[in-house]
C-alpha positions, 0 to 999 in steps of 0.5 A, a space after each residue: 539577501 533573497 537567494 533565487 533560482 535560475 528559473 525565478 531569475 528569469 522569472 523576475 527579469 521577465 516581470 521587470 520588462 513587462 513592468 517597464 512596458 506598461 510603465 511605457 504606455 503610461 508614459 506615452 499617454 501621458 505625453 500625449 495628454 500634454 502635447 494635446 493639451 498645450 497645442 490645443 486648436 484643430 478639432 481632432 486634437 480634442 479627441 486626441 486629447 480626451 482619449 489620452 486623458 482616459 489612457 492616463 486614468 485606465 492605466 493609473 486604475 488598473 496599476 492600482 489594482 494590480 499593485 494593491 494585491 501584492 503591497 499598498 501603492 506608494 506605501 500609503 496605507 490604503 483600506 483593502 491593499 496589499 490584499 496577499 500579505 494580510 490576508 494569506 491565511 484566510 486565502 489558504 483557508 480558501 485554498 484549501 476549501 476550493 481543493 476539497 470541494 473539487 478536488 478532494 470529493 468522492 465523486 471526483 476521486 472515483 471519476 477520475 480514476 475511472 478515466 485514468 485506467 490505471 490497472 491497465 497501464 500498470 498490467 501492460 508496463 508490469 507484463 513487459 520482463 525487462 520491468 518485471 525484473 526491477 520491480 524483482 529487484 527492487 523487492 529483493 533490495 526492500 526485502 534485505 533491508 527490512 531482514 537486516 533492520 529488524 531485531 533478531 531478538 524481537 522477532 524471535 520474541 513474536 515467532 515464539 508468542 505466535 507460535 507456542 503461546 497460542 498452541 498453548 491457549 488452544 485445547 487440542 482434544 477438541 479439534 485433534 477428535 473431530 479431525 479423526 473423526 473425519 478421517 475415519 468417515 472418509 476411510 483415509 485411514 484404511 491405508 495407514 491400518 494396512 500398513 501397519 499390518 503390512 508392517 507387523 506381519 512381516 516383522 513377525 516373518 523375521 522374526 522366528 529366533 525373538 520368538 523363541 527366545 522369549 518363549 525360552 525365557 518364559 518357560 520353566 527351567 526344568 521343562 526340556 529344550 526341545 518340548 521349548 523349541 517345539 512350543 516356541 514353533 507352535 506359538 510362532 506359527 500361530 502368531 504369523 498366521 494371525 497376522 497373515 490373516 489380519 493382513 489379507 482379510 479387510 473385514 477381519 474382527 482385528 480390523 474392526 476392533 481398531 476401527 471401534 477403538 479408533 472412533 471411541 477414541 476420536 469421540 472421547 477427544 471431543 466428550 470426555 474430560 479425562 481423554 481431553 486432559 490427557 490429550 492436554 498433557 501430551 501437548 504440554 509435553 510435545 511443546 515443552 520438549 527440548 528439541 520442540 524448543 530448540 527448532 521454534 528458537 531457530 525458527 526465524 534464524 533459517 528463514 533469515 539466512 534463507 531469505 537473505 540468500 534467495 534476496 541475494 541470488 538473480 537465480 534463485 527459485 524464490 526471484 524467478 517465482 516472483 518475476 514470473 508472478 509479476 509478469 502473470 499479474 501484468 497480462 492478466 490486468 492487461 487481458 482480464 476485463 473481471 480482475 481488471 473491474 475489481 483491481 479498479 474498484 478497490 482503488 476507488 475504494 481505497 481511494 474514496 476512504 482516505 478522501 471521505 476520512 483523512 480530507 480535513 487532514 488533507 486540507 490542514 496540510 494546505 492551510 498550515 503551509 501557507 499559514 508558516 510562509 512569510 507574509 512579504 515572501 509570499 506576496 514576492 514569490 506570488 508575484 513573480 510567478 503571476 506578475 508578468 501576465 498581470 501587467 497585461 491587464 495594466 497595458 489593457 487598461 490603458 488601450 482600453 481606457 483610451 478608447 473608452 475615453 475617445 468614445 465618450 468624447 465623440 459621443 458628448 461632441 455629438 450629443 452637446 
């Protein structure tokens, strides 16, 4: 037995009434036609009678008509009846073609969403913070739940791909050399030069007693201690003023040689194959360090637990970046005409796109819907949501047939 709704409960309800009501007129038509015709005699009995005979023949037509598209009347097979039942598919092709061409065309699409405005309505319903904060939510809830699905192995298979593999394919010398080159053009690198020079004077400074042991231990075991102290003094007071004068004079040859050297260095990164290889085996070497290894490997571990945690926490500093981002993006949809245009242009292009490429898709879903429906529910189904107000056109076409019917009556009296 067919299960309904208590929508299409009403709906058939409604349709059986509106059924009966036009069963009426029929019925009154008919009645009268007869009492008409037996108590034949006054002359306005004639234009009662004719207009009672083309209510009868209105009504008959159009109860045809309206039948004829959902089942073949009194069941007689009728060419061109129960038009919905065979021919579904070909009126699901149709439907589908009338949905493309006005509603699934380019223009179209871009037109309407024009009117809509959508970047404004999504501008001033995001600036308000109470939906700022759902959407968050929201996000941190989607968040959660793409961490916890994916494959802790998997990812760490694509962290390592796209981190070690492709700083194995690419040559460092190349880059690393025009790098410091730019570094070198720019003078960035005068503050690092005065900090090692800052750094090795006062190294120097500290560092008397080192000095004079290794002038001890370079001196001969015969030679005395003191001409050794006293050797060691000279060549520790030499040593800091050396280095006190590469600290303090910017234009120092010291300084200048590590400037060539520096440049030297930066052009063979880029020219020479020997310092390129060699610039190669020390990445080799830096990627393939254990502790390199052991930080990569536990690369997508922290960020997981970090994101979890900041998902997790209303407070946390990556929430409230988020909210205010939101709120931010809101009021500049609302306020900003410029990024509110290119808002709006990328969804009609987006738009335009799927409707231009994905439309015959589209349609498919149309037609191979209505192609699986039942041919017999389908036929009931349209009827209960069209038939009520079809039974309009049956009682129109009794009235209507009745005063065509009185009509022609009076005209042939008059003309004949």
């Amino acid at each position: 037995m067919e299960r309904l709704t208590a929508a299409e409960t009403v709906k058939r309800r409604a349709l059986r009434r509106m059924k009966m009501v036009a069963a009426g007129f029929l019925v009154l038509a008919t009645v009268v036609y007869v009492l008409s015709g037996i108590f034949a005699g006054p002359v306005w009995l004639g234009y009662v009678h004719a207009a009672a005979e083309a209510s009868m023949v209105g009504a008959l037509a159009d109860w045809f008509a309206v039948t004829a598209l959902f089942r073949r009347p009194l069941g007689l097979p009728i060419p061109h009846t129960a038009l919905i039942p065979n021919r579904k598919n070909l009126l699901g092709a149709s439907l589908g073609d009338f949905v493309g061409n006005n509603f699934l065309s380019e223009q179209v699409v871009r037109g309407r969403l024009r009117r809509a405005e959508i970047s404004k309505r999504v501008g001033v319903w995001l600036s308000q913070r109470d939906n700022a904060l759902r959407i968050t939510s929201e996000l941190a809830n989607v968040a959660r739940g793409v961490v916890t699905v994916l494959r802790d192995e998997d990812v760490q298979a694509v962290v390592e791909h796209a981190i070690v593999q492709r700083l194995m394919a690419i040559p460092w010398g190349p880059p690393l050399g025009k790098l410091l080159g730019q570094v070198l053009a720019d003078g960035s690198h005068h503050k690092l030069v005065d900090l090692l020079c800052d750094r090795a004077y006062e190294w120097v400074r500290d560092n008397h007693a080192a000095v004079q042991r290794v002038v001890s231990d370079r001196s001969p075991s015969w030679s005395p201690k003191f001409v050794d102290s006293l050797l060691a003094d000279r060549v520790y007071n030499e040593i800091l003023g050396f280095a006190w004068s590469v600290k303090t004079d910017v234009n120092h040859p010291m300084r200048e040689a590590v400037d060539r050297f520096l440049i030297d260095f930066a052009g063979d990164l880029q020219t020479d194959p020997l310092t390129m290889e060699r610039a190669e085996q020390v990445k080799h070497q830096v990627l393939t360090h254990p502790e390199v290894q052991h930080v990569i490997g536990t690369t997508w571990e922290n960020a997981k637990r970090m994101l979890l945690d900041a998902a997790e926490d209303p407070s946390s500093e990556l929430r409230k970046r988020v909210l205010e981002g939101l709120i931010s993006l809101g009021e500049r949809l609302e306020t900003d005409d410029s990024m509110r245009d290119k808002v709006e242009g990328w969804l009609e292009s987006g738009a335009a796109y799927v409707v231009t490429h994905y439309r015959a898709e589209i349609l498919t879903l149309i037609t191979d819907t209505v192609e699986r429906w039942d041919a017999e529910e389908t036929s009931r189904k349209i009827e209960l949501q069209v038939g009520r107000d079809l039974q309009f056109i049956r009682i129109n076409g009794t009235v209507v047939g009745a005063l065509a019917g009185l009509v022609i009556y009076a005209c042939s009296q008059y003309l004949f």
